[in-house]
N, CA and C atoms as a LAMMPS dump frame, in Angstrom:
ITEM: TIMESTEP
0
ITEM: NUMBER OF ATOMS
639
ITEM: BOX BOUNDS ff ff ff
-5.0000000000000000e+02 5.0000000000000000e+02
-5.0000000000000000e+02 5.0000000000000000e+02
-5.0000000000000000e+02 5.0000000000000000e+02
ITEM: ATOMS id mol type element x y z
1 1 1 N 390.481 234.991 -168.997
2 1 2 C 389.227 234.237 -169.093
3 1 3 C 388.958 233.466 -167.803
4 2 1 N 389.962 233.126 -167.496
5 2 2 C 390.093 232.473 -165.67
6 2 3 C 389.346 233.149 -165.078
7 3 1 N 389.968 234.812 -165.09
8 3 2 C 389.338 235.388 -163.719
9 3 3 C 387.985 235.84 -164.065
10 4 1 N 387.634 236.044 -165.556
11 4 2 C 385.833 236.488 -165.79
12 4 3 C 385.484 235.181 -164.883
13 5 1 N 385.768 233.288 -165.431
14 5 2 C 384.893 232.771 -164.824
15 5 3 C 384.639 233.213 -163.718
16 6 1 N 385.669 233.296 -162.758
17 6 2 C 385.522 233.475 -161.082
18 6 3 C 384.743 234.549 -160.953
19 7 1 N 385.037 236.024 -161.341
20 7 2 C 384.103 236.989 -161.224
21 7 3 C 382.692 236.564 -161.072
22 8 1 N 382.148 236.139 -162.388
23 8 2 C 381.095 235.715 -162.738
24 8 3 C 379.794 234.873 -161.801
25 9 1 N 381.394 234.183 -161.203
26 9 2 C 380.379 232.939 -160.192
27 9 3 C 380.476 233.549 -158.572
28 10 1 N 381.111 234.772 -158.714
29 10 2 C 380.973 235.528 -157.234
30 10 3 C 382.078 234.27 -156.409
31 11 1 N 383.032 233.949 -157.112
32 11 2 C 383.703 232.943 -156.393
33 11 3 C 385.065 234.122 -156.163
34 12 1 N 385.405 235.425 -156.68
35 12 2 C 386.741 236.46 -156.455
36 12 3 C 386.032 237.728 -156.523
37 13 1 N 386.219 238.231 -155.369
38 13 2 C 385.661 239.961 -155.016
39 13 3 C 386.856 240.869 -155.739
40 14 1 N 386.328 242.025 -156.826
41 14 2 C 386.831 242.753 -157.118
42 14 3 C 388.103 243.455 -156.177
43 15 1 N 387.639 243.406 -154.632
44 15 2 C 388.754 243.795 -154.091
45 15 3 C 389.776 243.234 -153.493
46 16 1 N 389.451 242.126 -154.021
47 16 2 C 390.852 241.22 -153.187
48 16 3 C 392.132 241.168 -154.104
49 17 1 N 393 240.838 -152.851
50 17 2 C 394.878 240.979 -153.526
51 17 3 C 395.255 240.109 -152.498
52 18 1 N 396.502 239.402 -153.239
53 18 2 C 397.157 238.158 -152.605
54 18 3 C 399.065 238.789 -153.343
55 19 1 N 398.982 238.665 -152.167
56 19 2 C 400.962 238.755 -151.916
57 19 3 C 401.688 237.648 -152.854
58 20 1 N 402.205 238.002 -153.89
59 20 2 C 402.726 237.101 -154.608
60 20 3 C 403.951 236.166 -154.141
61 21 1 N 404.068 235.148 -153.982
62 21 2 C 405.267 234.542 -153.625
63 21 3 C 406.626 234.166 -154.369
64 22 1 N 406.21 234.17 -155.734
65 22 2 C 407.351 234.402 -156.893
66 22 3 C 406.975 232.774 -157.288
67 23 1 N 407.364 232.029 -156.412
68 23 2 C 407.652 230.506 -156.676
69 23 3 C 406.724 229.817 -156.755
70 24 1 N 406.085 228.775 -157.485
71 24 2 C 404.98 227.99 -157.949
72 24 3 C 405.252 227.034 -158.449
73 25 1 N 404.985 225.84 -157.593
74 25 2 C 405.081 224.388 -158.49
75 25 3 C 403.895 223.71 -158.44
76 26 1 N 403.448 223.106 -159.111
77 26 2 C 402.395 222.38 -159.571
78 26 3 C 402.106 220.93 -160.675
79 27 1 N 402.111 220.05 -159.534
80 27 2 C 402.127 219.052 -160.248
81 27 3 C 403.556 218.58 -160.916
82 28 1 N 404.612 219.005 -159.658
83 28 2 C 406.121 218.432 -159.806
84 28 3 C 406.471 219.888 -160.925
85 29 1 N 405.901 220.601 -161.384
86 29 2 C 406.382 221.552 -162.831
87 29 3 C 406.405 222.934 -161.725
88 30 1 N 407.884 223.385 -162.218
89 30 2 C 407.942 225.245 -161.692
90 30 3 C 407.417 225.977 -162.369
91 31 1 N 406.363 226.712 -161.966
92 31 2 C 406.191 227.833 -162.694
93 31 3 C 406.321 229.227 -162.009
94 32 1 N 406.967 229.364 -161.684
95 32 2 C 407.399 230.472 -160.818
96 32 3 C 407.098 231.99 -161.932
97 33 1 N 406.922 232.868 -160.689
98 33 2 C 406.634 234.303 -161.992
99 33 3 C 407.956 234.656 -162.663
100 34 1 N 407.877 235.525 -163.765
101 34 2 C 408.784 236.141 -163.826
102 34 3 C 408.963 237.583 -163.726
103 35 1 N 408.315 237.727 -163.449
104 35 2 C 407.97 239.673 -163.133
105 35 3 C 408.175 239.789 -161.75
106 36 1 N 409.152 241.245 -161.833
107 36 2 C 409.765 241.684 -160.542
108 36 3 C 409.201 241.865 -159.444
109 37 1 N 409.637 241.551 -158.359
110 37 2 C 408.851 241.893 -156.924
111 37 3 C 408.288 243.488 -156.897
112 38 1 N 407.016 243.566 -156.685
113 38 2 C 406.736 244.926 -156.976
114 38 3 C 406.384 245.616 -155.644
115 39 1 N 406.412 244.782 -154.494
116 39 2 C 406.238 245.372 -152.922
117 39 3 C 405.374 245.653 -152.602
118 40 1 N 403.903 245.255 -153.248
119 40 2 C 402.36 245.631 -152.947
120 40 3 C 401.747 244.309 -153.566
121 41 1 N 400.782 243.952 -152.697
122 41 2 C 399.851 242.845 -153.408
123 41 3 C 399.706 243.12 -154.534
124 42 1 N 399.093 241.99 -155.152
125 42 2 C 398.791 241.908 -156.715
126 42 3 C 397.267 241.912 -156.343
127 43 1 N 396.346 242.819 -157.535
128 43 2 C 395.278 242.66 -157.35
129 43 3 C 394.555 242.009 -158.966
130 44 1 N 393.781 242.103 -159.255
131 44 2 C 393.274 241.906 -160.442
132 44 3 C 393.885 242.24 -161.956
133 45 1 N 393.479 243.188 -161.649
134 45 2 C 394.49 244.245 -162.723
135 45 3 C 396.172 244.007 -163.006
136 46 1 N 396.697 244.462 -162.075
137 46 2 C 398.048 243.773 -161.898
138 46 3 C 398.613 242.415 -162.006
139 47 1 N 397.722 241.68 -161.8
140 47 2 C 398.535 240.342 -161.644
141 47 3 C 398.046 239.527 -163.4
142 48 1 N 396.899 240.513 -163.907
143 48 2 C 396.719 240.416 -165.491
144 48 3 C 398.028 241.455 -166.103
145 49 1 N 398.011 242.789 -165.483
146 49 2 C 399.714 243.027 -166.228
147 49 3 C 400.801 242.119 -166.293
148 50 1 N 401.077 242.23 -165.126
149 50 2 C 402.336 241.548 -165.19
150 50 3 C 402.149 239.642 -165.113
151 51 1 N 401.366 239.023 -165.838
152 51 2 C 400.821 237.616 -165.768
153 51 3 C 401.644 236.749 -164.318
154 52 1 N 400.806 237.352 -163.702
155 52 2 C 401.323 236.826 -162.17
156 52 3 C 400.982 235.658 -162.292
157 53 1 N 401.748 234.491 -162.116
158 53 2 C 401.117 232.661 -161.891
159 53 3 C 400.446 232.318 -160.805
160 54 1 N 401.222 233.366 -159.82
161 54 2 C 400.692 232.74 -158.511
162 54 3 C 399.361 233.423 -158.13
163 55 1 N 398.891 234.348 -158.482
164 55 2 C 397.709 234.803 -158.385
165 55 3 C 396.402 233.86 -159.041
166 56 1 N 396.784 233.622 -159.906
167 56 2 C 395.493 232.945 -160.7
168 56 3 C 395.251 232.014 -160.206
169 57 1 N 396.701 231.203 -159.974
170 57 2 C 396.853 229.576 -159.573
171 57 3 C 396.184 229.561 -158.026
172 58 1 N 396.499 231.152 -157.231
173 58 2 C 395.662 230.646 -155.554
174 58 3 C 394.676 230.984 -155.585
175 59 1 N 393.724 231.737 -157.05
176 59 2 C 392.391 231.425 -156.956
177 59 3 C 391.754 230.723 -157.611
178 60 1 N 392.355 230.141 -158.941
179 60 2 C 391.536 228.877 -159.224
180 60 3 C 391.375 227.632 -158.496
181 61 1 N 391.85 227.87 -156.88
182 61 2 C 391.624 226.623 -155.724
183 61 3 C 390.35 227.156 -155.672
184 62 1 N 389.507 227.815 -156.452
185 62 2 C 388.158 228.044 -155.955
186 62 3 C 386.907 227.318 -157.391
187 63 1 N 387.596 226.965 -157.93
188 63 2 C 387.06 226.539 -158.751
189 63 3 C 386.455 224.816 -158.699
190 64 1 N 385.163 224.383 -158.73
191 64 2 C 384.855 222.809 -158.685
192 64 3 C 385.177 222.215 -159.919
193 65 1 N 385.387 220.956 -159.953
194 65 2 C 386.246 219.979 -160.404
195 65 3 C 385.432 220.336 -161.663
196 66 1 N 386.059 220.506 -162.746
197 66 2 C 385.523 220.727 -164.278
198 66 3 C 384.736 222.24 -164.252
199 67 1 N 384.55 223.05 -163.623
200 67 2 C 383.836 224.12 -163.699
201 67 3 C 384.834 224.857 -164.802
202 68 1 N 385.831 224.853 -164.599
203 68 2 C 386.822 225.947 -165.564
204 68 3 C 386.628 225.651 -166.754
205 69 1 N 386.547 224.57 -166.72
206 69 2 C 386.686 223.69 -168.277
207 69 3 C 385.217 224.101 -169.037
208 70 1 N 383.803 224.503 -168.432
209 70 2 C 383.034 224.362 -168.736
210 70 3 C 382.866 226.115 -168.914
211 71 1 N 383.228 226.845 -168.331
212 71 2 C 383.165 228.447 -168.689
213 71 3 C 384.282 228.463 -169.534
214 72 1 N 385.708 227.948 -170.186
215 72 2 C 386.002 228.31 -170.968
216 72 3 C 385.13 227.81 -172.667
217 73 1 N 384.579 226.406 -172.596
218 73 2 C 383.929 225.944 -173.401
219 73 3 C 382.991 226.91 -174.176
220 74 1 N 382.375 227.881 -173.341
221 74 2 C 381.219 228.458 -173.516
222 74 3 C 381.779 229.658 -173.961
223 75 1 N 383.266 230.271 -173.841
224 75 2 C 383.893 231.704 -173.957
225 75 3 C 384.237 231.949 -175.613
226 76 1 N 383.711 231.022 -176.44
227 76 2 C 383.732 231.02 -177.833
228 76 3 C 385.116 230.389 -178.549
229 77 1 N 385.783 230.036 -177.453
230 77 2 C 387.445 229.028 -177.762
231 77 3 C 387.075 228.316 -178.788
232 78 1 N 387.251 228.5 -179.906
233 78 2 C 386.573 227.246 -181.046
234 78 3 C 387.604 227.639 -182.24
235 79 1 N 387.824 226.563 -183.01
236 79 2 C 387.815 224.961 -182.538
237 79 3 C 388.814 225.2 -181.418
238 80 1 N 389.22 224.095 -180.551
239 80 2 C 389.995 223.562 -179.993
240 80 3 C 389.321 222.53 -179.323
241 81 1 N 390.35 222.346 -178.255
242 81 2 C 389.799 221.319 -177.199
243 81 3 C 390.15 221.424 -175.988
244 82 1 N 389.504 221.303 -175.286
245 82 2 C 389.236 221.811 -173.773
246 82 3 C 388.26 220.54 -172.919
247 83 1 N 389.105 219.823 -171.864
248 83 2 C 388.633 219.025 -171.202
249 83 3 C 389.046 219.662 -170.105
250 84 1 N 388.145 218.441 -169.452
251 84 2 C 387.63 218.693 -167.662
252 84 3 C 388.85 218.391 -166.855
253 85 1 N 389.616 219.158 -165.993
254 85 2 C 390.917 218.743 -165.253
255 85 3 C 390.165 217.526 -164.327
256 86 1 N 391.118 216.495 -164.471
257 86 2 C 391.31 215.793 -163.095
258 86 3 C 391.566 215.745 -161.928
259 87 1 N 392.541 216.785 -161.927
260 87 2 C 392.927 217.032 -160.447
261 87 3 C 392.853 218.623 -159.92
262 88 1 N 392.55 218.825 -158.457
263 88 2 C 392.974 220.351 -158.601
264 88 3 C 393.878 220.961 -158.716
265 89 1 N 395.512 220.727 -159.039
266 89 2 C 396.589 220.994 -159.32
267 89 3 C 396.218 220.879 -161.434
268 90 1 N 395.775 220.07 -161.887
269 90 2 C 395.657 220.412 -163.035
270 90 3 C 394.729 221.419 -163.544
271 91 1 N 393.531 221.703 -162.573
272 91 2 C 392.818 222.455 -163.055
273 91 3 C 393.629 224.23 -162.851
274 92 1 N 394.477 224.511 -161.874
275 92 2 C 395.266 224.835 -161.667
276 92 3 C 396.026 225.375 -162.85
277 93 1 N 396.703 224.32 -163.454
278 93 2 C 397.298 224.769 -164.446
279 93 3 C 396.521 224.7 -166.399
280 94 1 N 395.575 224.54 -165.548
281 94 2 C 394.273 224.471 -166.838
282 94 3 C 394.04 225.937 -166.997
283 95 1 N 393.266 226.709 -165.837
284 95 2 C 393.7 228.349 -165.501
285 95 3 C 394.759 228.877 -166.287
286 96 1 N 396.215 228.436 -165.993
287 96 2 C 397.415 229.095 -166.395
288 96 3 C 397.469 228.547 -167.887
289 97 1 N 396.591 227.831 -168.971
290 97 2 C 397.063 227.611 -170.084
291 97 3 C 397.789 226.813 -170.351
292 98 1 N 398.019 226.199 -169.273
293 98 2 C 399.262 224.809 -169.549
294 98 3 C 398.814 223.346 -169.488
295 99 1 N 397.195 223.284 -169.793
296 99 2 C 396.975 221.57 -169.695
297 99 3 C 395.886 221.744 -170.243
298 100 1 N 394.928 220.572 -170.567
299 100 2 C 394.023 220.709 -171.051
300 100 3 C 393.11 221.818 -171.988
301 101 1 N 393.955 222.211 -172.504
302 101 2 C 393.346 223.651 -173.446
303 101 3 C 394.125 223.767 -174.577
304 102 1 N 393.661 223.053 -175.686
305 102 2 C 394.093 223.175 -177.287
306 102 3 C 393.622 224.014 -177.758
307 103 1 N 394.075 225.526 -178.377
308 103 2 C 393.199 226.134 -179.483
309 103 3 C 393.983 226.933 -180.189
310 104 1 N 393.797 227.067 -181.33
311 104 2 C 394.017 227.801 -182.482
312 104 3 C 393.931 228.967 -182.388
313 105 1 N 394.778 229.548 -183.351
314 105 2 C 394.803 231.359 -183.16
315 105 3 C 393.532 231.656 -183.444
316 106 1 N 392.657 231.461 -184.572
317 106 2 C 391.316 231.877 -184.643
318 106 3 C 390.429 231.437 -183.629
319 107 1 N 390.967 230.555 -183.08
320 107 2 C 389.542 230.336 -181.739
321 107 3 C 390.063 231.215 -180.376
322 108 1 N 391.151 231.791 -180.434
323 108 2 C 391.884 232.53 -179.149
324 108 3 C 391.006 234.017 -179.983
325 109 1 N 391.03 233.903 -181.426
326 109 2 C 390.843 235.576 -181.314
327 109 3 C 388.851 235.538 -181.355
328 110 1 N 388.26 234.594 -182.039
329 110 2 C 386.706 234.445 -180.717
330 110 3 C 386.903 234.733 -179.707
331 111 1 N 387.561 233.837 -178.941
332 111 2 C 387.499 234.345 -177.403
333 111 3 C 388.083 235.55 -177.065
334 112 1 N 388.779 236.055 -177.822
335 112 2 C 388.967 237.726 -177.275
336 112 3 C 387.946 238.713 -177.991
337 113 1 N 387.323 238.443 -179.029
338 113 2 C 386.797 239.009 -179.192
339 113 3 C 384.915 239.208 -177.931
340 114 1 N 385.012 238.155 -178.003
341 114 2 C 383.804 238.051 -177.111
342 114 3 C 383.856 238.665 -175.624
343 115 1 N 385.198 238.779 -175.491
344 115 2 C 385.408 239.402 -174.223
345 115 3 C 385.423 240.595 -174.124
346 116 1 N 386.207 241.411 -175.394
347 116 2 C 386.033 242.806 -175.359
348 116 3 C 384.64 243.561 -175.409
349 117 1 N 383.565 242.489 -176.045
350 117 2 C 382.395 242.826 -176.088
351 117 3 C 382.008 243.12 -174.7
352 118 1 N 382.222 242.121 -174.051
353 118 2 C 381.341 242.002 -172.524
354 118 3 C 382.173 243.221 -171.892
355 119 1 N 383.576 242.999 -171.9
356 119 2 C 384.325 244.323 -171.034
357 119 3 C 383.847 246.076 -171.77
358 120 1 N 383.287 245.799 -172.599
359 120 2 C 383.034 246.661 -172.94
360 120 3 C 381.1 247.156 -173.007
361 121 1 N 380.424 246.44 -172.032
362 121 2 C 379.031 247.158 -171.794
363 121 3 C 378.947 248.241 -171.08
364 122 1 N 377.916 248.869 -171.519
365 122 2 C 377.525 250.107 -170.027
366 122 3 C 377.624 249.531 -169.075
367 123 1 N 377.45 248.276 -168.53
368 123 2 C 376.531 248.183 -167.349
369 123 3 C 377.79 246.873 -166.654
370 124 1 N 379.005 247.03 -167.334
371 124 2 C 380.32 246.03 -166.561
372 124 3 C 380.777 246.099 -164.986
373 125 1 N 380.617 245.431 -164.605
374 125 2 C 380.899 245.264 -163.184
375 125 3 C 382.335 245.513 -162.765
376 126 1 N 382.542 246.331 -161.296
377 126 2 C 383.948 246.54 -161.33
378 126 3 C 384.396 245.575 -161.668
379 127 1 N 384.708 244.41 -161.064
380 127 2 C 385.564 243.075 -161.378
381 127 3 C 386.106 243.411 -162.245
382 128 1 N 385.113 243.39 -163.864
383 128 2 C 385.045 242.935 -164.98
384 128 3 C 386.019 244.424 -165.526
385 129 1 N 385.885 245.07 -165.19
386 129 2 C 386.395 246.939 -164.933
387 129 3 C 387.77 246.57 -164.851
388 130 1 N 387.947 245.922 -163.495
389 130 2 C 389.659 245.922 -163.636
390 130 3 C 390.367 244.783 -164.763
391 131 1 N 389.419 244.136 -165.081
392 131 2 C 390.341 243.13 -165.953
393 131 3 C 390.542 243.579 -167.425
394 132 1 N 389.695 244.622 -167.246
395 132 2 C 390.012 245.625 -168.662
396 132 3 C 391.127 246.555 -168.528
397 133 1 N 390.749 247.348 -167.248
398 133 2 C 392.34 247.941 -167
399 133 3 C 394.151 247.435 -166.813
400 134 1 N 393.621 245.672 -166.613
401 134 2 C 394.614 245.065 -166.352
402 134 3 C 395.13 244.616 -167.965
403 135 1 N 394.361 244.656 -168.653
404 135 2 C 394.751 244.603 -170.209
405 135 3 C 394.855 245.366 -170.664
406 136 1 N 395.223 246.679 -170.364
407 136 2 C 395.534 248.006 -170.951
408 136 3 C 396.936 248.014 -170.128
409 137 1 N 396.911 247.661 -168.799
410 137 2 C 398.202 248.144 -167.862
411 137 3 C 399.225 247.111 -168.362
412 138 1 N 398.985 246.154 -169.498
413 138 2 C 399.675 245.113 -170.066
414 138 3 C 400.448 245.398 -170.886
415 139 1 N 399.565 246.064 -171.623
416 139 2 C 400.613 247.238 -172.501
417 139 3 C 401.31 248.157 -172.449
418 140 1 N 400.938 249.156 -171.183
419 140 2 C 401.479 250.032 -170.873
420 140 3 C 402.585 250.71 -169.879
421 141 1 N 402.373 248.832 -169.215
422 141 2 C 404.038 249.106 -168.279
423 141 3 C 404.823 247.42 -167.964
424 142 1 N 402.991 246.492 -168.248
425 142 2 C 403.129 245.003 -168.336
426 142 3 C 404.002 244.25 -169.427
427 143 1 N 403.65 242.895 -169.694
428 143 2 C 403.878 241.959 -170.383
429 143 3 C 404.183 242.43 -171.555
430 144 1 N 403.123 243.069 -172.125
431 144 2 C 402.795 243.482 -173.902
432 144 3 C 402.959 244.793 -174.288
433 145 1 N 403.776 245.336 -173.684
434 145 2 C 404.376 246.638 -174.158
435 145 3 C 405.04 246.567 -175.136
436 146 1 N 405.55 245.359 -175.835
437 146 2 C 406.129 245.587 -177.517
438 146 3 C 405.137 245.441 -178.408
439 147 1 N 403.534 245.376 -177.992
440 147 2 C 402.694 245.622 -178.923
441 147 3 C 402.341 247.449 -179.066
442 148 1 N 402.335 248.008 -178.149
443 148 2 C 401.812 249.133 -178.275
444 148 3 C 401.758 249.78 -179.783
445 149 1 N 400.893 250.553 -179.643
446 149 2 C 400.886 251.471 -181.227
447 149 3 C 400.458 252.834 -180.679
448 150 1 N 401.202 253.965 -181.503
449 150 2 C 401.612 255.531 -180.749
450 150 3 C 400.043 255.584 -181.276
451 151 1 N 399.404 256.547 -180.164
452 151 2 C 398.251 257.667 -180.542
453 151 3 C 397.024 256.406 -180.124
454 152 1 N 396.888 255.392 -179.344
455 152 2 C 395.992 254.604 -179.586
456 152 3 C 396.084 254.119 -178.209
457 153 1 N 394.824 253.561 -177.556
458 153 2 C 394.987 252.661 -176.516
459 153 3 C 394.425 251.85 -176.511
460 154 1 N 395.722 250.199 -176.774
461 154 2 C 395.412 248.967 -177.022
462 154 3 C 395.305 247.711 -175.425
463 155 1 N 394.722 246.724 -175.751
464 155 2 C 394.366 245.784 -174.395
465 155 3 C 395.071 244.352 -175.074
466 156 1 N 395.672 243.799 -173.77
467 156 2 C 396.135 242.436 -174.49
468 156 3 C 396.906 241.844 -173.382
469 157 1 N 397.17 240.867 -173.572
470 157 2 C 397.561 239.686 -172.771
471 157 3 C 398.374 238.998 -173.681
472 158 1 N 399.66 238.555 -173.021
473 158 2 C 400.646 237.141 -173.338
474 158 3 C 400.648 236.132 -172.769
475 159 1 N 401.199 235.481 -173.543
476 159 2 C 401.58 234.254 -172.732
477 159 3 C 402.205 232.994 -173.352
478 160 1 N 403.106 232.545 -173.025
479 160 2 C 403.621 231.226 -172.935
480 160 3 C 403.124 229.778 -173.018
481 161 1 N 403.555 228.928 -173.965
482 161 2 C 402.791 227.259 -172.915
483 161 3 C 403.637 225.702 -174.142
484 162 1 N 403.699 224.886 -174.184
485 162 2 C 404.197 223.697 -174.705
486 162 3 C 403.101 223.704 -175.138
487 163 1 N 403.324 223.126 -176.86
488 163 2 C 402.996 222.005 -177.631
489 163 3 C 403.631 220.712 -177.61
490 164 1 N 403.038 220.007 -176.74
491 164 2 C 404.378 218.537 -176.902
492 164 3 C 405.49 219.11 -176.245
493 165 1 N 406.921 218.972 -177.338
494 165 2 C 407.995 219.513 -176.871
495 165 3 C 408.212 220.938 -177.527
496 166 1 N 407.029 221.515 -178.259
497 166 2 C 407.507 222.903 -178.987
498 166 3 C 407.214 224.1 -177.942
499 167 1 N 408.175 225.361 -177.727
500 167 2 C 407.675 226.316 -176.941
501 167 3 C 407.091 227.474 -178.108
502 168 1 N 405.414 228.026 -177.226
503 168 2 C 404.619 228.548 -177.82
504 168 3 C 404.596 229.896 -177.293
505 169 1 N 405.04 231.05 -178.335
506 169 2 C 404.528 232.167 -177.376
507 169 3 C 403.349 232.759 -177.777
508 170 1 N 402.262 233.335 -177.246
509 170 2 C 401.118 233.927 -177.687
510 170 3 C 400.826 235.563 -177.228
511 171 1 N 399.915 235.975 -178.063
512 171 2 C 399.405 237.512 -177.529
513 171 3 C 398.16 237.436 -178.568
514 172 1 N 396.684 237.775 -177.377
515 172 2 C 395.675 238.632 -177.746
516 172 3 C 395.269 239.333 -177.272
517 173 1 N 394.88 240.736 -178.059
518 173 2 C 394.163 241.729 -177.783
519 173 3 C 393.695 242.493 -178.81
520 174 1 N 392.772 243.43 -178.717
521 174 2 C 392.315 244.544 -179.052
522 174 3 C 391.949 245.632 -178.794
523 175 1 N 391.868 246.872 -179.809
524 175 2 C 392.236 247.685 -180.038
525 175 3 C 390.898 248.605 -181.27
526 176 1 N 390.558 250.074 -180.545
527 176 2 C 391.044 250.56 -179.396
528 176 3 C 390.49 250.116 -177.856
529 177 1 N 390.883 249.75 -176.628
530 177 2 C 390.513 249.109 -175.67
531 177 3 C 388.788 249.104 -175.434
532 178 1 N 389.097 250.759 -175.177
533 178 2 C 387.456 251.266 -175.05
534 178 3 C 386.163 251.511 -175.898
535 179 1 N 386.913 251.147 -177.469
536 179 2 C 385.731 250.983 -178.382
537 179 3 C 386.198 249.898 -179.508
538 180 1 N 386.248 249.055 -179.272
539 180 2 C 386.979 247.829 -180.042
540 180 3 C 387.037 247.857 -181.221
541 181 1 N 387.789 248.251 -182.368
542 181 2 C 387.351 247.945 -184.124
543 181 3 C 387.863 246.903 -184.371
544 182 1 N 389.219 245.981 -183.466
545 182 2 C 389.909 244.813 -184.523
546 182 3 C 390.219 244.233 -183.418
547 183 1 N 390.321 242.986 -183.414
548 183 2 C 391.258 242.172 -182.534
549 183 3 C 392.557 240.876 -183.322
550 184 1 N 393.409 240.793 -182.719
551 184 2 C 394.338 240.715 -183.108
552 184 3 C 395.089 239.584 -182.396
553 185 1 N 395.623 238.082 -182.822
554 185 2 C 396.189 236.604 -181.966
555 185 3 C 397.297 236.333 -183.012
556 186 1 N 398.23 236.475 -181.948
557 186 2 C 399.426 235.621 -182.759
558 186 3 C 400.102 234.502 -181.945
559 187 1 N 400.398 233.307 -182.219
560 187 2 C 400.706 232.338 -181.906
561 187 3 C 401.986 232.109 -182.684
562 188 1 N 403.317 231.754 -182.288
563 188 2 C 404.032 231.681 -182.599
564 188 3 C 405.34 230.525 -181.616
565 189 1 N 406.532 230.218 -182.711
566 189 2 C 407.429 229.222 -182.17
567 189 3 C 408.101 230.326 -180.702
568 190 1 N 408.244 229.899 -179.562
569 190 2 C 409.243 231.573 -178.999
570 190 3 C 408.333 230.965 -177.419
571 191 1 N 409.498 231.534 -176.556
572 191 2 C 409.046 230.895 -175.12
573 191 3 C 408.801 232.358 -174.427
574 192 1 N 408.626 233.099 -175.061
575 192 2 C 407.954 234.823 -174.421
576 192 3 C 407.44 234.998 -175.187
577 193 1 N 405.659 235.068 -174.353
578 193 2 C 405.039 236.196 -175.676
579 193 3 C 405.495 237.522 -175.354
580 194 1 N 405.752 238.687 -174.636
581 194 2 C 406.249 239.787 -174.464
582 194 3 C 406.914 240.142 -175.346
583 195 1 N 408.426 239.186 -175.933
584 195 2 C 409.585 239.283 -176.632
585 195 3 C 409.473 238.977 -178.076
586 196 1 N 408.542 237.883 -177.882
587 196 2 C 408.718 237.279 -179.299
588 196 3 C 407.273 237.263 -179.668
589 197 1 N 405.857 237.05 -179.74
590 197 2 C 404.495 237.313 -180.321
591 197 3 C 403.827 238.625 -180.176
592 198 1 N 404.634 239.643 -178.913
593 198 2 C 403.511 241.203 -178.831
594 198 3 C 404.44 241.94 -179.675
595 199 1 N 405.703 242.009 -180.247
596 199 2 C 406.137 242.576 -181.275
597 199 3 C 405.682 242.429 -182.614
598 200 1 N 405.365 241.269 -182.782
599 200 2 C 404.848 241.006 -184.342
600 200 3 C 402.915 241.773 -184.368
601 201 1 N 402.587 241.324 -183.2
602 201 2 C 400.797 241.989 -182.909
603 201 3 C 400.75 243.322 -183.149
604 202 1 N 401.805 243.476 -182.319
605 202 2 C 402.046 245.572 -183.217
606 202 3 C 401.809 245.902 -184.127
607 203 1 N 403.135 245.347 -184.833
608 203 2 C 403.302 245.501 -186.677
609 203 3 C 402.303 245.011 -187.127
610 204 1 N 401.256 244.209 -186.784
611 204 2 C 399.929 243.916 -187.693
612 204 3 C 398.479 244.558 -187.302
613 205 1 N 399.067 245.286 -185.859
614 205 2 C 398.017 246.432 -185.963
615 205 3 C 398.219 247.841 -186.396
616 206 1 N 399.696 248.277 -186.387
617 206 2 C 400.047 249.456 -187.148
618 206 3 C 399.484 249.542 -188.663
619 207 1 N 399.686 248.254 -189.401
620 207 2 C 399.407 247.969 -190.701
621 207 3 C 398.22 248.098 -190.649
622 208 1 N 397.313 247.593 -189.937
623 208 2 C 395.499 247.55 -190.116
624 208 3 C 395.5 249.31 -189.349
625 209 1 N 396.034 250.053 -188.918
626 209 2 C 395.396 251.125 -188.789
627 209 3 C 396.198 252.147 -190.054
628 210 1 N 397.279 252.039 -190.68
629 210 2 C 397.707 252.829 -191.759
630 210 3 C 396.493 252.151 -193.176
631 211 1 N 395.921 251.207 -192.805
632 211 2 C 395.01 250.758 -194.063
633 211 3 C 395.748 249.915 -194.899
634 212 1 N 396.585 249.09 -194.449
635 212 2 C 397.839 247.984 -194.971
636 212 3 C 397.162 246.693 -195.353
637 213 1 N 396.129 246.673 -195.015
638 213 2 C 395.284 245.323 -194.129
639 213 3 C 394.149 245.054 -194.662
């Protein structure tokens, strides 16, 4: 949802790639990646596979003070809560899901749903092109490859973040990528969504496509 805003505001060209550095601190906190050095820039696509930190984090320095806060507001996140970062190191990690952004599994699966809509017009702009492919390449060699389901091609994203002191793992997506029938958010106790929330997203889309559901 980061990188639609940027797309959107012509603030990140479909063709740009930034050399990942692995290591990321922000605001005294490491967030360093955890996905392997892959020996080629990260571009759009990629750095949504493999949830590159440092990619997002060196382009949401392009973002003005509360702008993020105000395109996720509008991305159908509901309920939650979503305020304006203070600083650009928080907005920073406002991008990455780690500050200012409360929401509920049903307001994560609005906002995915609304997205598959848009990634899915005739008339989608590359940008918007690769961030669909980058949620397919999520599944298919990325993050969320323990969601996959045989005979089908699903889109989705993980991710990680604190409640307080609880670790949260998450995964949304839907399915099938290119003609959407269901979308699918699990939020759960677990400090990988990869390990611990895109395994369970599976099993509850296997079930909704055997007619379980």
């Amino acid at each position: 949802l980061s990188l639609s805003a940027l797309l959107n505001s012509g603030k990140l060209r479909p063709d740009e790639s930034f050399v990942c550095p692995q290591r990321l601190i922000l605001a005294g906190r490491r967030m360093d990646c955890s996905h392997p050095a892959t020996g080629t820039p990260m571009r759009i696509d990629t750095a949504l596979a493999y949830s590159c930190n440092c990619f997002t984090a060196h382009v949401a320095e392009r973002f003005e003070t509360g702008e993020l806060a105000r395109s996720l507001q509008a991305s159908s996140l509901s309920p939650g809560d979503i305020r304006p970062a203070r600083t650009d190191d928080a907005q920073r990690l406002q991008a990455l899901g780690e500050e200012d952004v409360l929401v509920t599994p049903l307001g994560l699966a609005h906002g995915y749903r609304q997205l598959a809509l848009r990634l899915n017009r005739k008339d989608v702009g590359p940008g918007m092109g690769q961030i669909l492919t980058g949620l397919e390449e999520a599944i298919e060699f990325g993050t969320g490859q323990l969601a996959r389901v045989a005979g089908v091609k699903l889109a989705g994203k993980t991710g990680s973040t604190r409640n307080g002191q609880d670790f949260v793992a998450w995964f949304a997506g839907f399915m099938p990528s290119r003609a959407p029938e269901v979308v699918v958010t699990v939020m759960l106790s677990g400090k990988h969504g990869g390990s611990d929330a895109a395994p369970v997203a599976g099993e509850i889309l296997e079930a909704w496509r055997a007619g379980r559901l």
